[in-house]
N, C-alpha and C positions, 0 to 999 in steps of 0.2 A: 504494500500500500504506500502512493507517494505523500510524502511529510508536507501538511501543507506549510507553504512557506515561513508564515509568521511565526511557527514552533522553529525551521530551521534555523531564522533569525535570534529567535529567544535560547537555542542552545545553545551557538556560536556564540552569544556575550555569557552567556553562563560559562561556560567554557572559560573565558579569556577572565571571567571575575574567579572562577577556581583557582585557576593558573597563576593566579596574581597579576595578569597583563592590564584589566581594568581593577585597582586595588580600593577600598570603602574611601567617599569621599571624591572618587574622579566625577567629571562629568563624562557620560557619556555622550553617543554621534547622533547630533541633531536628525530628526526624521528626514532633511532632505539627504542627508549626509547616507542616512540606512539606506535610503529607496535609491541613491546613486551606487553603493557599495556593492548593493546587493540585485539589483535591475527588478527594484517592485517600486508596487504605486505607495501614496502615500497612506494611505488604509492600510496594507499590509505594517508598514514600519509603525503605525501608529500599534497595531494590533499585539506586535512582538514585544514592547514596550510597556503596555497595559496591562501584558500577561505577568513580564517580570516586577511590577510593582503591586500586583494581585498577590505574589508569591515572595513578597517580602523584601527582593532583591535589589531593587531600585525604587530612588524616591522622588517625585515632583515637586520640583522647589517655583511657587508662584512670577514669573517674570525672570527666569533666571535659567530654567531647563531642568534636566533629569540626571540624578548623580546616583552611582551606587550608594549604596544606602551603609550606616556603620552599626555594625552590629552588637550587640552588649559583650563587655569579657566574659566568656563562659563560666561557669562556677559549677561546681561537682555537688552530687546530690549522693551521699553514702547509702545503702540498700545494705545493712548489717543484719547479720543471724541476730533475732534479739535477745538479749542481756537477760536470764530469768534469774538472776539475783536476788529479786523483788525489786526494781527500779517502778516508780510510779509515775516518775514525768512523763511528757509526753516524747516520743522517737525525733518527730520534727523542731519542736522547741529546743530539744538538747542538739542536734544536730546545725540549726541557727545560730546556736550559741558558742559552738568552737566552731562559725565562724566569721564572729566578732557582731553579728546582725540578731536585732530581734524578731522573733517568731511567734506567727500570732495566725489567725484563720476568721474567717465568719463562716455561718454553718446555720442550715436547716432539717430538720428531723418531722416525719410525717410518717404514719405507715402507710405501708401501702401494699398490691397482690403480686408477689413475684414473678417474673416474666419471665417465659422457657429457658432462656440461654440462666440465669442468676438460679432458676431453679435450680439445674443441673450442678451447677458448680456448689451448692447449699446440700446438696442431694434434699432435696424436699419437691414437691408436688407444684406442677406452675399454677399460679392464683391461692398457694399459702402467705399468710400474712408475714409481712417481714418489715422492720424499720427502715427506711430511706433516709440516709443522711447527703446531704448535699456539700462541699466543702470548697472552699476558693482559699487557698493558704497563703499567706503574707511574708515576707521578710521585707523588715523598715519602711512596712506599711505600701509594697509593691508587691503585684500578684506573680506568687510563686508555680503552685500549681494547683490544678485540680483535683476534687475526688469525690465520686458518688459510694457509696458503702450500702452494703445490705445485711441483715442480720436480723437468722431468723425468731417469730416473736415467742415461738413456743418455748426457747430461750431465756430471753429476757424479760418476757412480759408480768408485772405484778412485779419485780423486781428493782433492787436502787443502780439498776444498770440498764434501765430501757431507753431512756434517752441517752446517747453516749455525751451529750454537752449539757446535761443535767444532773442535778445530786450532788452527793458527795464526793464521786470521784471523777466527776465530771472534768474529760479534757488529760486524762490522765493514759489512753493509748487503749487500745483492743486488748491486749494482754493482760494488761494488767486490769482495766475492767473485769475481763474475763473470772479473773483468776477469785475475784471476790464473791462469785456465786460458785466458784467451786468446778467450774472449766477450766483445767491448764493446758495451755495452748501448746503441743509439740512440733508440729511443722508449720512452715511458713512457705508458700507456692508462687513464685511468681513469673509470669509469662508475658515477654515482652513485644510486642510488634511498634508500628509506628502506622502513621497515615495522616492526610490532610488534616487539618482542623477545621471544627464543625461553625458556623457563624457566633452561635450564641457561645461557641469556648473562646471563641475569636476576642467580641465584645468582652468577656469576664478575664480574660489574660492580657488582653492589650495587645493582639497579635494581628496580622496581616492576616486576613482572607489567603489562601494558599499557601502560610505556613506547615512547617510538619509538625507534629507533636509524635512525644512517645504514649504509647497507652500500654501502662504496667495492670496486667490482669491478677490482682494478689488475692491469695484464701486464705486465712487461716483455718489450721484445725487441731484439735483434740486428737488424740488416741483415738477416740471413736468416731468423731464426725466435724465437718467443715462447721463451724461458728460464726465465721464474718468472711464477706466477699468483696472486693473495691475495685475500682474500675480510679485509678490512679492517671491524668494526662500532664504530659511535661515537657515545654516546648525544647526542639531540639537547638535552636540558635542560642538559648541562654544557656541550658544546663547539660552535663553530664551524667548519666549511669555508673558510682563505681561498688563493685558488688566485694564486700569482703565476707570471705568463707572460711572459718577454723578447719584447721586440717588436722584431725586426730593422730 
């Protein structure tokens, strides 16, 4: 199948911003400059242009033109076996904290009926009641990442652990929730892919329309059974993945 143009266009400066030929900060080659370069019309070069600032990659400055775009210094996100010591803080707060940033989230909680994929991973029944938590995480008051949670209510329900951001231990991490009605959490499952980002994670992150995020699929579970399931998003231009594993 032949490549329409305006994607050949937009890989070609991708290409040359990979490469460092166009580096954050340059201006890029005015639309007459594409459509001579490349022998299209000016709809085409507009097109190639549009897409790569769709995709985060370049940015339109008012009376001035279109420049790559600079992107934040990346910062590491640690993914640790967790600590069953008894630790009660929260994984992200402590995590914020050595490094030098404060960490904080808003967060809403609703029940609601399990949906086939959350059942599966819950092993429970699609349309069993389970808590939804919704989570936008902060560091110095900039949105960090995503995370919707599920967890089911036969659970926690009647319990001083059914809203995870309420009570007494409110804020205090799955684990360690957990462990206060008498769940101890032994594994922790996490599967990673990536994929565009959705509009509405878009607007809640502060990201471009065509940005990637990562989507960390995590579960926890018991000895006997999965206890909480999150659907974790995390833009790929700010942060990294680093996974530390004890080796017995």
């Amino acid at each position: 199948m032949t490549q329409p143009a305006y994607q050949r266009i937009a890989d070609d400066l991708r290409r040359q911003i990979f490469g460092g030929q166009l580096a954050a900060g340059d201006k890029v080659p005015s639309r007459a400059r594409l459509r001579e370069q490349y022998d299209v019309s000016d709809q085409v070069a507009i097109q190639a242009v549009r897409l790569l600032i769709s995709e985060g990659f370049l940015e339109a400055r008012s009376g001035s033109g279109t420049y790559v775009r600079r992107k934040p210094t990346l910062k590491r996100l640690a993914r640790s076996w967790y600590d069953t010591s008894g630790r009660t803080s929260s994984p992200f707060r402590t995590e914020m904290a050595s490094q030098g940033r404060a960490g904080n989230w808003r967060v809403s909680s609703q029940t609601a009926a399990a949906s086939p994929p959350v059942a599966e991973r819950l092993d429970i029944a699609a349309g069993d009641p389970v808590m939804e938590s919704r989570y936008t995480f902060l560091a110095d008051d900039e949105p960090v990442m995503l995370s919707t949670s599920w967890e089911p209510l036969e659970i926690t329900q009647g319990t001083p652990v059914m809203f995870p951001e309420e009570g007494p231990h409110a804020g205090a991490g799955v684990v360690a929730r957990m462990r206060e009605i008498g769940r101890h959490i032994e594994t922790a499952q996490e599967v990673v892919t990536a994929r565009p980002v959705l509009a509405v994670e878009a607007d809640r992150l502060g990201e471009a329309l065509g940005s990637v995020v990562m989507v960390i699929a995590r579960t926890y579970a018991t000895v006997d059974r999965p206890v909480e399931t999150a659907d974790i998003v995390v833009p790929v231009d700010r942060y990294e993945l680093a996974y530390v594993i004890p080796v017995e």
